[in-house]
SERO-4910 file (N, C-alpha, C, O; in steps of 0.05 Angstrom, whole numbers):
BEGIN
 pado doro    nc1    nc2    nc3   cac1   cac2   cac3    cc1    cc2    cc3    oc1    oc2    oc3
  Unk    A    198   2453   3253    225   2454   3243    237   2481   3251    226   2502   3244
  Unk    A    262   2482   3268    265   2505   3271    269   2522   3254    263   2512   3232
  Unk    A    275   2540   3253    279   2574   3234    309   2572   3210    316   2573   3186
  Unk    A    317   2569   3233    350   2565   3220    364   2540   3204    388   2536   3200
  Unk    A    346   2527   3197    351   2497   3182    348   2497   3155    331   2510   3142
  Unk    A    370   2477   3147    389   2487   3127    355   2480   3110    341   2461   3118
  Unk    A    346   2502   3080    334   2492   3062    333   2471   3036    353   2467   3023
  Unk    A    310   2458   3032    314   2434   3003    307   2443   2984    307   2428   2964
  Unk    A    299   2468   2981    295   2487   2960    298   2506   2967    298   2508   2991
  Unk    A    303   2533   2951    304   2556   2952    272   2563   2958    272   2578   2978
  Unk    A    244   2558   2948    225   2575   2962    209   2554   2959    214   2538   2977
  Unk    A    189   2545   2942    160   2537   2944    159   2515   2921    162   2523   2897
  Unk    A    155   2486   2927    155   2467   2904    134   2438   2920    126   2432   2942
  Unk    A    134   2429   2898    129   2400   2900    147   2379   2884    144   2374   2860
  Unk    A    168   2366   2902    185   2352   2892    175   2336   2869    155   2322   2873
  Unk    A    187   2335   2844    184   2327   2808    181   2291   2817    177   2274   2800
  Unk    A    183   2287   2832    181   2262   2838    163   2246   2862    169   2246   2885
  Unk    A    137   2231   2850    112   2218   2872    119   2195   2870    130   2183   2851
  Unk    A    112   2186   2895    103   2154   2888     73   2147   2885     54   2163   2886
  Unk    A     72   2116   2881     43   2100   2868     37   2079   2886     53   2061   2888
  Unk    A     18   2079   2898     16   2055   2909    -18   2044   2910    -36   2061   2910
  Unk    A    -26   2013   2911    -49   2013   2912    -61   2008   2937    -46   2002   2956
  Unk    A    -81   2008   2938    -94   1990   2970   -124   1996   2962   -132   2016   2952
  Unk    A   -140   1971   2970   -177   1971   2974   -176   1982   2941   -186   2002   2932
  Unk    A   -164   1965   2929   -176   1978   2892   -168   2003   2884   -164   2007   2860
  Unk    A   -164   2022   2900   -148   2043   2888   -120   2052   2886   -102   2038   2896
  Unk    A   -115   2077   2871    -85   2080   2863    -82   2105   2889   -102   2116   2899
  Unk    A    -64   2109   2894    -64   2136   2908    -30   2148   2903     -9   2135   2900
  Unk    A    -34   2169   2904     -7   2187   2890      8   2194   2929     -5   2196   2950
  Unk    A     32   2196   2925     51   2210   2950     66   2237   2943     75   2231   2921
  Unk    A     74   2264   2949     78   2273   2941     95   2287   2966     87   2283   2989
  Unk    A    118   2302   2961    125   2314   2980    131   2357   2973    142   2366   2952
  Unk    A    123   2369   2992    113   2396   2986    128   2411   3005    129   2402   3027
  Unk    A    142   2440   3000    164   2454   3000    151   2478   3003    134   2485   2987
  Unk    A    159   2498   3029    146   2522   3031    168   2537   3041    183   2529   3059
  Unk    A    170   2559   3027    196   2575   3033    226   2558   3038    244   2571   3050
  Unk    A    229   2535   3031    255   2529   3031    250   2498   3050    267   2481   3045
  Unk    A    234   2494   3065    232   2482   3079    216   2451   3076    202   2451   3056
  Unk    A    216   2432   3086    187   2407   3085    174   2406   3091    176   2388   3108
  Unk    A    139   2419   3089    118   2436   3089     99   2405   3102     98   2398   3126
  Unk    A     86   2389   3076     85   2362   3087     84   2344   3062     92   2349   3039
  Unk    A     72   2324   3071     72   2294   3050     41   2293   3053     27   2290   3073
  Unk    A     32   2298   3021      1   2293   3007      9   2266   2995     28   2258   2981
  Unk    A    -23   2251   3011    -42   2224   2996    -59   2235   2981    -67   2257   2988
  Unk    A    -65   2226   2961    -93   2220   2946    -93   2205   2929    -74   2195   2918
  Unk    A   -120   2202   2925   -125   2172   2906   -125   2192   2873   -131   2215   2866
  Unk    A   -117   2173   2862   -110   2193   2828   -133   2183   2821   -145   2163   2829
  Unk    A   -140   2203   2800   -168   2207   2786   -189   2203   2796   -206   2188   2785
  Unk    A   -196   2218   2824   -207   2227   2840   -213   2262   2854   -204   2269   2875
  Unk    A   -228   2276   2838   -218   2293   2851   -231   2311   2875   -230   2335   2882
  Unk    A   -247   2286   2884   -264   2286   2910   -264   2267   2919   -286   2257   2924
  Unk    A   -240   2254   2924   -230   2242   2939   -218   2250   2965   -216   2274   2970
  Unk    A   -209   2225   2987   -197   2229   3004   -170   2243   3010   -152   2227   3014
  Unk    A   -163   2265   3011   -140   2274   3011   -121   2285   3043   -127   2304   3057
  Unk    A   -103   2269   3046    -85   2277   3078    -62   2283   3071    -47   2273   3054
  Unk    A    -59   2303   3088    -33   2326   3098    -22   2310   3113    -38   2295   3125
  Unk    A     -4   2307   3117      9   2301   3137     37   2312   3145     58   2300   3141
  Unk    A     35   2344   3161     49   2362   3170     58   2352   3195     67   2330   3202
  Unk    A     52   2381   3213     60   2384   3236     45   2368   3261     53   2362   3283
  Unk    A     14   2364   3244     -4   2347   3262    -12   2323   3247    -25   2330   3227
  Unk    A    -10   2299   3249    -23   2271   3228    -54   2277   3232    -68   2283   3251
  Unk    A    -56   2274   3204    -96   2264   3201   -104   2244   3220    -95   2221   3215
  Unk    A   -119   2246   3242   -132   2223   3239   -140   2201   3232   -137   2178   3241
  Unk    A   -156   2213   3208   -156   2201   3182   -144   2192   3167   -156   2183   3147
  Unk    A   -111   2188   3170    -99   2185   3153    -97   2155   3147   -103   2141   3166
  Unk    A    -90   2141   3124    -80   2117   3118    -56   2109   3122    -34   2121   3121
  Unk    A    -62   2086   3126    -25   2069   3136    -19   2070   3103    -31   2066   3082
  Unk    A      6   2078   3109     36   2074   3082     39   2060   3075     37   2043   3093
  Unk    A     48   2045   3048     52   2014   3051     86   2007   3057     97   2025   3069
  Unk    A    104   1983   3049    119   1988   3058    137   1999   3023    127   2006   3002
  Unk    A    162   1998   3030    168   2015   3007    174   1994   2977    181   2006   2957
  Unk    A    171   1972   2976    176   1958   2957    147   1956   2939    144   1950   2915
  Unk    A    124   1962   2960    101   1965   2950     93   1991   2933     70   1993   2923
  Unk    A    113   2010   2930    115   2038   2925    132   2044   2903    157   2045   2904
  Unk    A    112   2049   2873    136   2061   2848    133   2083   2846    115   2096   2855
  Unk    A    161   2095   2826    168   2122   2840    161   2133   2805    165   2123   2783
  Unk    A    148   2157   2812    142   2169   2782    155   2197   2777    148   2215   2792
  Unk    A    175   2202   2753    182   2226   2754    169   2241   2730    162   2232   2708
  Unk    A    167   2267   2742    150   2287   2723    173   2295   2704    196   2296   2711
  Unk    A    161   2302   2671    177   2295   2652    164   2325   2637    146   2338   2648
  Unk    A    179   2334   2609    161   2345   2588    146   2337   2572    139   2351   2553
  Unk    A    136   2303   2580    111   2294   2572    104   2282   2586    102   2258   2581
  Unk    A     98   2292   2612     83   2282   2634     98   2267   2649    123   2267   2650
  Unk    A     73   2243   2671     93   2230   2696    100   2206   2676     86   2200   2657
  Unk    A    122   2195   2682    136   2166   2675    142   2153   2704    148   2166   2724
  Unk    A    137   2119   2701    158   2110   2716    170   2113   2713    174   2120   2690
  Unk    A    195   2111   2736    221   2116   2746    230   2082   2743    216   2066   2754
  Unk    A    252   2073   2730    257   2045   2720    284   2059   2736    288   2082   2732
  Unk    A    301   2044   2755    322   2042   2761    345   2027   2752    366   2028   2764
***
């Protein structure tokens, strides 16, 4: 990303809002992550796991990584002051 592009935050976050999706029996969380102002990358992992499989997916794709599903397969959870909720539209 070049230098000079406009920021989605002022410095360092993880957007208040993941998605859920399942595949092969598990749940896995989406998350998108903010470094100095910028879109750093998009973290997988399977929830309640915490040696589990986990992929970055920045400037280089995992290998490893898992296919996405498509987006209707995908609920959206926002972080709250009592934790994550679905997101009911």
């Amino acid at each position: 990303m070049p230098a000079d592009a406009p920021r989605a935050v002022p410095g360092d976050a993880r957007f208040p809002v993941t998605g859920r999706f399942e595949d092969d029996g598990r749940t896995y969380a989406v998350s998108l992550h903010v470094t100095e102002g910028a879109l750093e990358y998009l973290e997988v992992h399977p929830l309640g796991d915490d040696e589990g499989t986990w992929v970055y997916l920045g400037n280089e794709a995992d290998d490893a990584a898992i296919a996405l599903p498509d987006a209707e397969r995908v609920e959206l959870w926002v972080e709250t002051d009592q934790g994550a909720e679905r997101f009911e539209a």
